[in-house]
LOVO-405820 format. One record per atom (N, C-alpha, C): residue number from 1; residue in three letters; atom name; x, y, z. Coordinates in Angstrom, 3 decimals. Example, Ala and Ser with C-alpha at 12.3 -4.5 7.8 and 13.67 -1.06 7.14 Angstrom:
   nr  rest  atom         x         y         z
    1   Ala     N    13.190    -5.690     7.800
    1   Ala    CA    12.300    -4.500     7.800
    1   Ala     C    13.200    -3.300     7.800
    2   Ser     N    12.850    -2.250     7.080
    2   Ser    CA    13.670    -1.060     7.140
    2   Ser     C    12.900     0.030     7.870
This chain:
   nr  rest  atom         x         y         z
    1   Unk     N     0.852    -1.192     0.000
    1   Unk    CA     0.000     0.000     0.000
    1   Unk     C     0.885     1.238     0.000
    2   Unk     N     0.389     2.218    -0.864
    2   Unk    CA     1.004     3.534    -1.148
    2   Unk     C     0.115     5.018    -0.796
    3   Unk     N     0.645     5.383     0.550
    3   Unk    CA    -0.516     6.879     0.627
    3   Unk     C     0.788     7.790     0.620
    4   Unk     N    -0.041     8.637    -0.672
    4   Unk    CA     0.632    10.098    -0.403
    4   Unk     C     0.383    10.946     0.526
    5   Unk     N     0.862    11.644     1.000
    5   Unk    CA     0.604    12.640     1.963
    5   Unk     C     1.375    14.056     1.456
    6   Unk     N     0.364    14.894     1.428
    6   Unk    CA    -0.050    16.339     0.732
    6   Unk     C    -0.318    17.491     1.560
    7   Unk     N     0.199    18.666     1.327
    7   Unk    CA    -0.064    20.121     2.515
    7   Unk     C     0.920    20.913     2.503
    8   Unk     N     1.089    21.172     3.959
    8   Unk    CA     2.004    21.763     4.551
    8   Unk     C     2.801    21.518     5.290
    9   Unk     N     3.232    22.444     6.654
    9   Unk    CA     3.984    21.682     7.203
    9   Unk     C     3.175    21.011     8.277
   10   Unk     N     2.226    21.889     8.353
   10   Unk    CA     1.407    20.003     9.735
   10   Unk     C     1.582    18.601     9.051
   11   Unk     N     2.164    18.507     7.500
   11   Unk    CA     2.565    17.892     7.248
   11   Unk     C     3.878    17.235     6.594
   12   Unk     N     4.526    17.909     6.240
   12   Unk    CA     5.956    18.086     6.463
   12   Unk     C     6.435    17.979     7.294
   13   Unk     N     6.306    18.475     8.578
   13   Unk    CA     6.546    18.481    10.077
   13   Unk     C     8.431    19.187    10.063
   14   Unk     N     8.629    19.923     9.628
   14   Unk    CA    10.256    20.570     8.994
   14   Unk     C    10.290    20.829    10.797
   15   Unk     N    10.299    20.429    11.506
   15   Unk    CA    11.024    20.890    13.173
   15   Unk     C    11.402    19.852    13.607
   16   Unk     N    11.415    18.419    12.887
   16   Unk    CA    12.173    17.247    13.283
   16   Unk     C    12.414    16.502    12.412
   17   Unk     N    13.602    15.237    12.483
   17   Unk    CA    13.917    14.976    11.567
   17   Unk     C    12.453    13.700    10.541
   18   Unk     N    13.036    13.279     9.623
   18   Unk    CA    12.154    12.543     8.507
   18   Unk     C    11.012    11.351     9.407
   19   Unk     N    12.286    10.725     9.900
   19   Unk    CA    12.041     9.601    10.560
   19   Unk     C    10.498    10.015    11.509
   20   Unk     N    11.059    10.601    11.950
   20   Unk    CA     9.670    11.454    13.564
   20   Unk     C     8.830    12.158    12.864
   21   Unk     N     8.422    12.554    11.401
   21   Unk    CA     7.379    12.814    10.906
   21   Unk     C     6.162    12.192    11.150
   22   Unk     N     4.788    12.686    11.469
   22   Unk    CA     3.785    11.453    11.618
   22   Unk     C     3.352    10.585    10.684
   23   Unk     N     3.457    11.370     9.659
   23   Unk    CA     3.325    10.256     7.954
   23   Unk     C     4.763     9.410     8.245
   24   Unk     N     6.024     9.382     8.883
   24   Unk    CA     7.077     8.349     8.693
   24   Unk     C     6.765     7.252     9.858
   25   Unk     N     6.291     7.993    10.698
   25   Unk    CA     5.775     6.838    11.882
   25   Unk     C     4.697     6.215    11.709
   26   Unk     N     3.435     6.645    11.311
   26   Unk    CA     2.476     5.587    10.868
   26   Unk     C     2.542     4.517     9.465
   27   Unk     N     3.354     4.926     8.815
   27   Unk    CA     3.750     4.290     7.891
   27   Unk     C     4.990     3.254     8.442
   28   Unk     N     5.689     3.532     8.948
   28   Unk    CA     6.503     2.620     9.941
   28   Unk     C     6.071     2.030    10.517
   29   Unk     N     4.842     1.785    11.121
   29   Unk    CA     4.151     1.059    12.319
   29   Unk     C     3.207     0.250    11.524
   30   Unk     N     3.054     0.584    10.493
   30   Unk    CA     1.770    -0.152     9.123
   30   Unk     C     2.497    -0.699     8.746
   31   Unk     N     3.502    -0.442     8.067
   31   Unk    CA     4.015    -0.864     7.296
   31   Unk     C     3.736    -0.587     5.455
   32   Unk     N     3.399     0.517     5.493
   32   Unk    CA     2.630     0.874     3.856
   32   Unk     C     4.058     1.927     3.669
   33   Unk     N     4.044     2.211     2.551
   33   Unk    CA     5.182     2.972     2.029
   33   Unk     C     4.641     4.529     1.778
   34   Unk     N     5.011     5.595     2.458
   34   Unk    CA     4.563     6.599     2.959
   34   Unk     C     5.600     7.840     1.283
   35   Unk     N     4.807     8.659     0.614
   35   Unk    CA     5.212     9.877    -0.194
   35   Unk     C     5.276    10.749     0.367
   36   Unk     N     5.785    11.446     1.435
   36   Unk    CA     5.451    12.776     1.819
   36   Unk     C     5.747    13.796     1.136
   37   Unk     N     4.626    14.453     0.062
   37   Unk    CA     4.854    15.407    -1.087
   37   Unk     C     4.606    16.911    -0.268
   38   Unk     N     4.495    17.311     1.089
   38   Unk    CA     4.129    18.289     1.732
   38   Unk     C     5.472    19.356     2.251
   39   Unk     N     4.918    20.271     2.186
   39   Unk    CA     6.034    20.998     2.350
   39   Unk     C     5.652    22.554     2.956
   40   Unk     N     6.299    23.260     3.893
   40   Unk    CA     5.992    23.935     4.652
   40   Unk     C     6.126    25.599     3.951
   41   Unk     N     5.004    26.035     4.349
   41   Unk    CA     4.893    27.195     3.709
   41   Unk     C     3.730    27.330     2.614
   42   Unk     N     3.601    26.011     1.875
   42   Unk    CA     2.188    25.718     0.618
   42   Unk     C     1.214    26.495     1.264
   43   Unk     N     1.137    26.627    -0.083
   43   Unk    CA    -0.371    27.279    -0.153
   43   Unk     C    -1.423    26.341    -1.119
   44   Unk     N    -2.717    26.521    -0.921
   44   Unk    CA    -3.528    25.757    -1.744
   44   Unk     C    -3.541    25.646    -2.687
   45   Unk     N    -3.098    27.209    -3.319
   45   Unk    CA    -3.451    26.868    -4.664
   45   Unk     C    -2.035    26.137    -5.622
   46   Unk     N    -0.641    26.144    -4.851
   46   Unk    CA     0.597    25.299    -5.583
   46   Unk     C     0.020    23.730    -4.948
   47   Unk     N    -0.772    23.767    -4.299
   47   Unk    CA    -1.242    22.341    -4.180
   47   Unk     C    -1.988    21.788    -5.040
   48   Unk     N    -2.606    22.675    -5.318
   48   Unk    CA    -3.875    22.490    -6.414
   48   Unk     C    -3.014    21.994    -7.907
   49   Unk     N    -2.388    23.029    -7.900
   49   Unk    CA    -1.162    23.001    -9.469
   49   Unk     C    -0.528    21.894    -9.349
   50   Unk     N     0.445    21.414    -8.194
   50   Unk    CA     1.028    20.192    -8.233
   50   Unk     C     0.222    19.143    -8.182
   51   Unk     N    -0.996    18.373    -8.150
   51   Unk    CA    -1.929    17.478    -7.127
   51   Unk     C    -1.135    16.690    -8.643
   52   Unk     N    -1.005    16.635    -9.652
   52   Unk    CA    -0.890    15.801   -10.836
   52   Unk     C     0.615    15.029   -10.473
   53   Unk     N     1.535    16.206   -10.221
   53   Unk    CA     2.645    15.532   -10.555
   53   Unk     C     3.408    15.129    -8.405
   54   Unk     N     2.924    15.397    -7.891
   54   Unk    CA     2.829    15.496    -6.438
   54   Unk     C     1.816    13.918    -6.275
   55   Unk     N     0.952    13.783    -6.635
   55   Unk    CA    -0.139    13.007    -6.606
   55   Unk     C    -0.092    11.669    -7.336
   56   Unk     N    -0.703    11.949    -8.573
   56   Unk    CA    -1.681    11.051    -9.671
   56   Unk     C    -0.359    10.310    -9.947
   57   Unk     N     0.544    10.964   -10.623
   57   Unk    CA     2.010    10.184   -11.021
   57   Unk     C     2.758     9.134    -9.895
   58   Unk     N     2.180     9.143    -9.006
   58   Unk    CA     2.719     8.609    -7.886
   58   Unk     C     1.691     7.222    -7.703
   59   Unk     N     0.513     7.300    -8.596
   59   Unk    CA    -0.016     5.933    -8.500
   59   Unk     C    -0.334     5.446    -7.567
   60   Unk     N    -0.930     6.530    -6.004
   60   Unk    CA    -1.360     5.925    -5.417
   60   Unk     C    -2.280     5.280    -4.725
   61   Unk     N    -2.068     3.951    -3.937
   61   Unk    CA    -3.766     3.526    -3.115
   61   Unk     C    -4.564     4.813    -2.180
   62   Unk     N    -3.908     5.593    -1.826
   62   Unk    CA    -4.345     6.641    -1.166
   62   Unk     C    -3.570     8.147    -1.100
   63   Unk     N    -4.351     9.013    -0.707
   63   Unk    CA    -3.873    10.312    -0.609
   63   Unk     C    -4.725    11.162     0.624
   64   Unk     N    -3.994    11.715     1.245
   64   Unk    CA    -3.981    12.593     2.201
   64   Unk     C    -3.503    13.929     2.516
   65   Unk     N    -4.590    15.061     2.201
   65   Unk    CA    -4.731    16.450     2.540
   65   Unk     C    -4.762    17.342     2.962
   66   Unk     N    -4.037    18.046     3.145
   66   Unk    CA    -4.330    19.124     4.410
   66   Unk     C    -3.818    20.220     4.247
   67   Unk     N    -4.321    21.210     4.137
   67   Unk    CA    -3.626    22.379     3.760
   67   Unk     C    -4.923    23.774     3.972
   68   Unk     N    -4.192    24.873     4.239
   68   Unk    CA    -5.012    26.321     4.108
   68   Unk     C    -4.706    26.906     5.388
   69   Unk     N    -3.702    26.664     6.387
   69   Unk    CA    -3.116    27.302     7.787
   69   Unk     C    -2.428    28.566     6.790
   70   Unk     N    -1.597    28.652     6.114
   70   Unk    CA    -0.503    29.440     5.340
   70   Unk     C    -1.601    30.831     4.694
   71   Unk     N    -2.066    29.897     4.181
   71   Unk    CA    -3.695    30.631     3.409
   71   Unk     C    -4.540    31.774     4.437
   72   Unk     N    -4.459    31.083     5.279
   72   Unk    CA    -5.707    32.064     6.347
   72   Unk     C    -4.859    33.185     6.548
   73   Unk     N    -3.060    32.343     7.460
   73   Unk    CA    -1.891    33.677     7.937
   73   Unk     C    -1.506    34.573     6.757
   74   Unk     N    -1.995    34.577     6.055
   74   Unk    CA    -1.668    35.575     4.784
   74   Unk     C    -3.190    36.386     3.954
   75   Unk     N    -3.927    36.211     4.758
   75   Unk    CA    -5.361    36.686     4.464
   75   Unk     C    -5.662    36.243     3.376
   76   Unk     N    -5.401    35.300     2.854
   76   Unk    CA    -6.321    34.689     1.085
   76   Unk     C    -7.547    34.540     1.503
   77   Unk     N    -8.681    35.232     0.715
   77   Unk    CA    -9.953    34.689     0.137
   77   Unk     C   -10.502    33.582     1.009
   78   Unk     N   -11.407    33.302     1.512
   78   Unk    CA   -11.553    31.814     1.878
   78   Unk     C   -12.310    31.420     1.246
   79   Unk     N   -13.078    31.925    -0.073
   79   Unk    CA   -13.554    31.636    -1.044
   79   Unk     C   -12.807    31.111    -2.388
   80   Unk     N   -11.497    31.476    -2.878
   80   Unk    CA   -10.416    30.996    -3.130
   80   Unk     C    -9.767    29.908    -2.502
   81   Unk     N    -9.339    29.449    -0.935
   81   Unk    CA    -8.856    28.314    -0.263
   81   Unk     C   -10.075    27.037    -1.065
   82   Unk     N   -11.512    27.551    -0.320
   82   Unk    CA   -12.384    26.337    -0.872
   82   Unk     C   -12.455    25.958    -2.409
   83   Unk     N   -11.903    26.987    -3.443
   83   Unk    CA   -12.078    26.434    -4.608
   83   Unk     C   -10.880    25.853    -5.013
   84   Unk     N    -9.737    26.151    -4.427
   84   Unk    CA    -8.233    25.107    -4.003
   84   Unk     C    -8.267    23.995    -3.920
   85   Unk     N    -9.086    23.711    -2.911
   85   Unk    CA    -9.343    22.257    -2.246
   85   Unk     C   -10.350    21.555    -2.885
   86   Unk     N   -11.459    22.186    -3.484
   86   Unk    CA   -12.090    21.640    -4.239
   86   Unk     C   -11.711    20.928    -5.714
   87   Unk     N   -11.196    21.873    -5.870
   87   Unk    CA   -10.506    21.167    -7.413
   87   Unk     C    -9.365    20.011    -6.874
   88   Unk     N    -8.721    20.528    -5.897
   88   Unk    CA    -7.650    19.144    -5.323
   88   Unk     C    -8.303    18.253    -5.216
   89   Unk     N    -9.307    18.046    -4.575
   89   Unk    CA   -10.257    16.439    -4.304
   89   Unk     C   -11.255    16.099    -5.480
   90   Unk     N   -10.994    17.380    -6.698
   90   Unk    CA   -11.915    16.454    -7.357
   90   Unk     C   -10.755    16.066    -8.442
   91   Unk     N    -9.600    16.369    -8.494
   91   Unk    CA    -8.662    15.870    -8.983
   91   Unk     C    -8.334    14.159    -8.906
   92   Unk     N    -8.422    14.008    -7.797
   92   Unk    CA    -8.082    12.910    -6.691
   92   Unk     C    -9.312    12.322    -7.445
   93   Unk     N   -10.463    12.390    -7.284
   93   Unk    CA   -11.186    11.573    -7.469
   93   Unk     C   -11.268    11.069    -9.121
   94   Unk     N   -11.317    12.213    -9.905
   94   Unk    CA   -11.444    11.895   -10.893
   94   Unk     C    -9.923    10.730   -11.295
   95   Unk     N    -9.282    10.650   -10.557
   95   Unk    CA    -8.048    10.070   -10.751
   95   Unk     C    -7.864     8.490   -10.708
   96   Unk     N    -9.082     8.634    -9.659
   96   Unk    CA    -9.755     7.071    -9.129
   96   Unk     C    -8.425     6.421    -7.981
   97   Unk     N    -8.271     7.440    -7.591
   97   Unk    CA    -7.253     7.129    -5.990
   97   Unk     C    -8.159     6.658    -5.165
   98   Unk     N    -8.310     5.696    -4.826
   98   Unk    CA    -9.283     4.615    -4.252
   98   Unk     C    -9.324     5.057    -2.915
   99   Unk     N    -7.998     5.886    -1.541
   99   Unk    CA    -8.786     6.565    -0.841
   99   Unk     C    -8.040     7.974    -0.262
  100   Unk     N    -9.117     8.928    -0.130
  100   Unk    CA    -9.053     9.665     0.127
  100   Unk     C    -9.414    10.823     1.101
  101   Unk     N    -8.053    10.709     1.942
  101   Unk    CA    -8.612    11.285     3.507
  101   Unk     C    -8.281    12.979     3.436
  102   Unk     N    -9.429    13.590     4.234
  102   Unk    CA    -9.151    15.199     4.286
  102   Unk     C    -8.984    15.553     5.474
  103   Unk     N    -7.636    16.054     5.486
  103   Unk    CA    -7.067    16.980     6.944
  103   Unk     C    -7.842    17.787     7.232
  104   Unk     N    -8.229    18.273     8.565
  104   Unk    CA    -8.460    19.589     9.096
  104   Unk     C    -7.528    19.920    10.280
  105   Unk     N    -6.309    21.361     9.712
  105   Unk    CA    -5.821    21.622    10.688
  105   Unk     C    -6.397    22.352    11.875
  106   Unk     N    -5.004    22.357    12.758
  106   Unk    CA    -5.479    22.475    13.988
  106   Unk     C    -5.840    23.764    14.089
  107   Unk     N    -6.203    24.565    14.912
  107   Unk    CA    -6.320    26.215    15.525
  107   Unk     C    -5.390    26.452    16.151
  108   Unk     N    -4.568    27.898    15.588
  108   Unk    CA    -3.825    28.243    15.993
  108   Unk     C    -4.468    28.950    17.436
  109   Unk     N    -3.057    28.696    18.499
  109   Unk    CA    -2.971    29.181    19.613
  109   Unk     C    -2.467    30.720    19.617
  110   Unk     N    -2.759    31.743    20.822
  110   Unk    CA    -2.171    32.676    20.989
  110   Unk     C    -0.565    32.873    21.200
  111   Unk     N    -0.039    31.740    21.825
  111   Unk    CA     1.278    31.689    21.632
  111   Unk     C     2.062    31.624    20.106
  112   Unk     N     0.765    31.505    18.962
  112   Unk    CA     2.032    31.559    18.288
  112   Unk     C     2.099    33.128    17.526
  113   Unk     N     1.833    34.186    17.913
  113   Unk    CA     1.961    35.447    18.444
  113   Unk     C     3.120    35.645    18.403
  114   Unk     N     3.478    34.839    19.639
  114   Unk    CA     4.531    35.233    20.004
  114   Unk     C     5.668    34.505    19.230
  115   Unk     N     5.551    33.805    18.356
  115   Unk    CA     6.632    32.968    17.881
  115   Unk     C     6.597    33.576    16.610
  116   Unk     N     5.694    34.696    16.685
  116   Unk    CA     6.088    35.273    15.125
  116   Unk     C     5.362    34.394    13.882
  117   Unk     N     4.192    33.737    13.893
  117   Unk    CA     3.324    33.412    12.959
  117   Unk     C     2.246    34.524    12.501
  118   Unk     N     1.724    35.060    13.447
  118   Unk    CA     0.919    35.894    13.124
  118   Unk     C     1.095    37.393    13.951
  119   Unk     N     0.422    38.086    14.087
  119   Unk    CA     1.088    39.077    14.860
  119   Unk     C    -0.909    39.214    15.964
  120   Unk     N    -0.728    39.842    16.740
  120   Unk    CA    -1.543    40.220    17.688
  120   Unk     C    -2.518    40.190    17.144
  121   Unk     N    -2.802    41.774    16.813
  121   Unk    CA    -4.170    42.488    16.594
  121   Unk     C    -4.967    41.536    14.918
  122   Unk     N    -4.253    40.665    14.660
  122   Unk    CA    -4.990    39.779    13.989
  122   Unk     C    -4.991    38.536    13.938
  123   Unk     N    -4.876    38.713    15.278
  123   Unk    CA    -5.257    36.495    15.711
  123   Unk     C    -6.583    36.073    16.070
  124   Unk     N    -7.419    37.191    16.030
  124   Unk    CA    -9.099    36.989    16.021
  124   Unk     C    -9.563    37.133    14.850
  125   Unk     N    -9.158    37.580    13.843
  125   Unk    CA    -9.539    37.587    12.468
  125   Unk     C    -9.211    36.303    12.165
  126   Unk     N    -8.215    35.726    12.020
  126   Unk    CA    -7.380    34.265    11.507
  126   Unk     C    -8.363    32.955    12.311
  127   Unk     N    -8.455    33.772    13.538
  127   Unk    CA    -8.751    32.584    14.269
  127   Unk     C   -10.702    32.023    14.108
  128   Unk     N   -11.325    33.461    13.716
  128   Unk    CA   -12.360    32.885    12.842
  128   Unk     C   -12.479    32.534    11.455
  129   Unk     N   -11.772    32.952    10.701
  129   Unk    CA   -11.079    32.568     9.280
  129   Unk     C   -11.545    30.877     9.500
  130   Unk     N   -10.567    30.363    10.235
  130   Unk    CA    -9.744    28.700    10.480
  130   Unk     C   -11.068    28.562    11.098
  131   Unk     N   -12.211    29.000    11.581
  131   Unk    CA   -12.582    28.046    12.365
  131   Unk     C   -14.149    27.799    11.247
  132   Unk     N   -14.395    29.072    10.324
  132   Unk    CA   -15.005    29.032     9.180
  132   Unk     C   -14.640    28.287     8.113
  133   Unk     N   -13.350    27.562     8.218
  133   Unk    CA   -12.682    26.960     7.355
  133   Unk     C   -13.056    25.580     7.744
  134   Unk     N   -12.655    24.955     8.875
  134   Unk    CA   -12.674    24.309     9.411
  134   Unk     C   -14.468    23.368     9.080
  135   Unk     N   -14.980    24.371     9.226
  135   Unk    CA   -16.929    23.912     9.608
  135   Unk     C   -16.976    23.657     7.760
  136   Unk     N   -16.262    24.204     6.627
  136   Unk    CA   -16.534    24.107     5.620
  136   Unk     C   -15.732    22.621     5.397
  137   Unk     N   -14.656    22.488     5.636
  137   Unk    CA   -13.936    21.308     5.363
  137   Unk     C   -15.416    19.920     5.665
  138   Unk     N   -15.652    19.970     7.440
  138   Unk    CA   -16.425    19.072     7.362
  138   Unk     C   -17.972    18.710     6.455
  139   Unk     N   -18.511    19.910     5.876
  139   Unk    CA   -19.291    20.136     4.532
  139   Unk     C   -19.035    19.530     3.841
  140   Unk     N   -17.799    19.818     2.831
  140   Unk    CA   -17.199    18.976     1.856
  140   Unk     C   -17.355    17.420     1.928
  141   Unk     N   -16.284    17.347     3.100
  141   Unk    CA   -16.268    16.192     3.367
  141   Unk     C   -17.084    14.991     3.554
  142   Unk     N   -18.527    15.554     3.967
  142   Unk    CA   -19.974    14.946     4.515
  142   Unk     C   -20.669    14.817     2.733
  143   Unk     N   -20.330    16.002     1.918
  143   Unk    CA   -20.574    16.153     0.615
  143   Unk     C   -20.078    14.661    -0.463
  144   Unk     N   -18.270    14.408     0.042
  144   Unk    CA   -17.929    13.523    -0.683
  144   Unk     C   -18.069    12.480    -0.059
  145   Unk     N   -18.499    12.027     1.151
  145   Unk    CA   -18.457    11.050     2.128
  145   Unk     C   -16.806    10.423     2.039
  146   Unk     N   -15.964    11.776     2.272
  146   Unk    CA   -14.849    11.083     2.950
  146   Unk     C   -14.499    11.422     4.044
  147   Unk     N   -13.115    10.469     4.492
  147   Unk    CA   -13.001    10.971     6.006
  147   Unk     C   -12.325    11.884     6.288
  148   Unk     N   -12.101    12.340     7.503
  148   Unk    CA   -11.518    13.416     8.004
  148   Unk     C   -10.260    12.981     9.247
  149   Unk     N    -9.326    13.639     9.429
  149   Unk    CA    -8.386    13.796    10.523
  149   Unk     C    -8.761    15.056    11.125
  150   Unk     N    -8.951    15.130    11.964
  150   Unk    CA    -9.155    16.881    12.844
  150   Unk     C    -8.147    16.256    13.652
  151   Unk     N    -7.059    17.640    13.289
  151   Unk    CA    -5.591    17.756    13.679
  151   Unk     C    -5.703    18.281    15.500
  152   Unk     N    -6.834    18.937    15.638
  152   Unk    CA    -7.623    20.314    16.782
  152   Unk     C    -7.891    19.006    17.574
  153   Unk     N    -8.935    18.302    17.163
  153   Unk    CA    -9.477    17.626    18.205
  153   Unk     C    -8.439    16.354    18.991
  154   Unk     N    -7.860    15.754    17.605
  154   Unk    CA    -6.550    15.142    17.937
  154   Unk     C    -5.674    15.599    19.212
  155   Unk     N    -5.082    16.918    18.672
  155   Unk    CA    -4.596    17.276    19.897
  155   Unk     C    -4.880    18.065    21.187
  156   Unk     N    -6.102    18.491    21.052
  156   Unk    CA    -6.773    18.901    22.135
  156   Unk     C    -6.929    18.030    23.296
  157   Unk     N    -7.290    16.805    22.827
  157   Unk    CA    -8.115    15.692    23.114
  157   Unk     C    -6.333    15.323    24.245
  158   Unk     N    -5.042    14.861    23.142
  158   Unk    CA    -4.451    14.192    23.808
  158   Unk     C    -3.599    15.523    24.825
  159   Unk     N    -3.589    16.656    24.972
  159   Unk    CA    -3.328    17.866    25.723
  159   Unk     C    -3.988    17.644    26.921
  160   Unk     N    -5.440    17.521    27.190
  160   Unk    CA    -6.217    17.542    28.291
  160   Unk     C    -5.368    16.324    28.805
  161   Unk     N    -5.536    15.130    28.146
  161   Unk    CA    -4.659    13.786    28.895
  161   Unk     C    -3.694    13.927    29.892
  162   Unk     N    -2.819    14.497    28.601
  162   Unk    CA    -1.635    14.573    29.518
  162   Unk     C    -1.216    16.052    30.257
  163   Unk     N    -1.996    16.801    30.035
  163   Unk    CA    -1.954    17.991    31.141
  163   Unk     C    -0.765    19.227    30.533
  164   Unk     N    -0.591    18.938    29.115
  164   Unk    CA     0.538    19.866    29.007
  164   Unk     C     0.277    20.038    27.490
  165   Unk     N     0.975    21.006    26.966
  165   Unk    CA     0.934    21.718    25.231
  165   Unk     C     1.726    20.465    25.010
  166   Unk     N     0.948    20.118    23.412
  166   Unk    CA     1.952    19.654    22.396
  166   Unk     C     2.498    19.967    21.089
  167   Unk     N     2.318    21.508    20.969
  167   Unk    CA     3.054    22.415    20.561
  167   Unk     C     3.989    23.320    20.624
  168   Unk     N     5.114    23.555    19.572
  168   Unk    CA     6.031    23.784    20.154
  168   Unk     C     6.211    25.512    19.737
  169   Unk     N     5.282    26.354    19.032
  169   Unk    CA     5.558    27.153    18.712
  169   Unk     C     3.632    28.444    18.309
  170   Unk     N     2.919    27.658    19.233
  170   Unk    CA     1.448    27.846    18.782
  170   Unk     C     0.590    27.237    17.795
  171   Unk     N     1.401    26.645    17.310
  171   Unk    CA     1.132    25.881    15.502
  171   Unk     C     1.307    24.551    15.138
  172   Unk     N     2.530    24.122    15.353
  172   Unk    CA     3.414    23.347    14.823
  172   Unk     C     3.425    21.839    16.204
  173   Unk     N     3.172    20.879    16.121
  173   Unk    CA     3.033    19.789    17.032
  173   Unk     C     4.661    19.759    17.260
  174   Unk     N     5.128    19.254    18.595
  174   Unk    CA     6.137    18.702    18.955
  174   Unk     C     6.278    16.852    18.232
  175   Unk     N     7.315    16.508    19.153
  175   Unk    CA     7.680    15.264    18.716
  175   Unk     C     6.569    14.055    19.177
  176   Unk     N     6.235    14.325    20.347
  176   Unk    CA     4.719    13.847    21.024
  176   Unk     C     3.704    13.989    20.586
  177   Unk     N     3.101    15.088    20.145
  177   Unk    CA     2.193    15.655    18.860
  177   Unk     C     2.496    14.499    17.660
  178   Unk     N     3.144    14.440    17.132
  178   Unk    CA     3.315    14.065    16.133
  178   Unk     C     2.764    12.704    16.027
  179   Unk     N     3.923    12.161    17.183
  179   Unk    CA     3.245    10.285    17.979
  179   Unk     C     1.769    10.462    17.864
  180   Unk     N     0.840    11.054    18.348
  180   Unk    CA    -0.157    11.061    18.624
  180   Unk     C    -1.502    11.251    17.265
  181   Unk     N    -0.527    12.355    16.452
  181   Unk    CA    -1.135    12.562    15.485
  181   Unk     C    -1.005    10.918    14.848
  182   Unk     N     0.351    10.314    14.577
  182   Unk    CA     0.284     9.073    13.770
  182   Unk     C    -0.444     8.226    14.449
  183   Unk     N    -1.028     7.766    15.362
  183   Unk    CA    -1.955     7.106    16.230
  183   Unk     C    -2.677     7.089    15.704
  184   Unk     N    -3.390     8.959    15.686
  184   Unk    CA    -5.222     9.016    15.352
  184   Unk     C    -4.786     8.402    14.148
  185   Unk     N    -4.176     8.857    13.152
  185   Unk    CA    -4.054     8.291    11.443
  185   Unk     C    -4.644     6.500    11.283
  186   Unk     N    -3.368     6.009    11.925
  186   Unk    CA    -3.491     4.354    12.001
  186   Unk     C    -5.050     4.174    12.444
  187   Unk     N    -5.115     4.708    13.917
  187   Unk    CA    -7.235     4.265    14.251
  187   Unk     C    -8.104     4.310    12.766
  188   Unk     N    -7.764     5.687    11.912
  188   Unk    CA    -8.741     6.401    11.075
  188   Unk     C    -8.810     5.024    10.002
  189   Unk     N    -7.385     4.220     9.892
  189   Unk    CA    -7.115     3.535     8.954
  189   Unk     C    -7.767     2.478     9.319
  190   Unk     N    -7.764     1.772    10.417
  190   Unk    CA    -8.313     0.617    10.876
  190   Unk     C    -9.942     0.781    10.900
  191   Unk     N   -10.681     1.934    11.121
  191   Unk    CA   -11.657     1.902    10.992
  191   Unk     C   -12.373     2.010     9.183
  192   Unk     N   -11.423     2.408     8.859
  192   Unk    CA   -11.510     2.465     7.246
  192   Unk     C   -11.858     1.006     6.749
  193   Unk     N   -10.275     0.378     7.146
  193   Unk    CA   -10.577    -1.262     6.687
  193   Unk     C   -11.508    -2.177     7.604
  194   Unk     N   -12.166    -1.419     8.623
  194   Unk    CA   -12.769    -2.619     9.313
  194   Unk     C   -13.935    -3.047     8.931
């Protein structure tokens, strides 16, 4: 089995090495052979442009999405993001990539303010942006009846657990984050094939 994995850097994960990526660890723990075509900084619409040669050329059993954090921190359209993503998944489909999962990233925190992602006086603009984004992703998604990763609830969920951030910069998952993120992935997968 072959899943690409597509975005940014929530999927890229560029703050640790290859190996500790969550696409290298769930694919390590599966055992399926993992593409990570994602790269930090994308925007939707070079996603959209690459999905052919990033994607389709790659022949694979699956593909995995996630992208429009970059999009919101730079004020694009969110009428533009959705017609990004739209044409990306109907790319995918028309491609006959047998499956196809859609990311929803996480919400940015106020700390990352301070880390220099966004600046202050517009982390309430962004932060309803993403969360309007967010409610549209699951639309789509309910639209194509595919599944979803919520990156938010993922790590919200395993934060309360263990009583502490698993971010390392407001944005960006740590090395634990990451573990956790490849977890939910593998569940999403097992419930896929079950």
């Amino acid at each position: 089995m072959k899943i690409v994995f597509l975005g940014d850097s929530l999927v890229s994960c560029p703050n640790v090495t290859l190996k500790k990526t969550w696409p290298a660890i769930a694919a390590e723990k599966r055992g399926f052979a993992a593409v990570n075509n994602a790269a930090g900084g994308r925007l939707t619409v070079l996603m959209r442009g690459m999905f052919r040669a990033d994607a389709v050329q790659e022949h694979p059993d699956g593909v995995f999405i996630l992208c429009g954090t970059n999009d919101i921190l730079l004020d694009e359209p969110l009428e533009k993001i959705y017609e990004n993503i739209t044409v990306t998944l109907d790319q995918a489909q028309e491609a006959g990539i047998p499956l196809i999962i859609l990311g929803k990233p996480d919400l940015a925190r106020k700390e990352s303010t301070e880390s220099g992602w966004q600046v202050p006086s517009e982390f309430d603009q962004h932060d309803r942006a993403m969360k309007a984004y967010r409610a549209w992703l699951d639309e789509e998604a309910a639209r194509r009846q595919l599944p979803v990763l919520d990156l938010e609830s993922v790590i919200s969920s395993a934060e309360k657990a263990r009583g502490k951030s698993l971010l390392v910069d407001g944005i960006h998952p740590n090395e634990e984050g990451y573990e956790v993120i490849a977890e939910a992935f593998l569940a999403l997968l097992d419930q896929l094939e079950g």
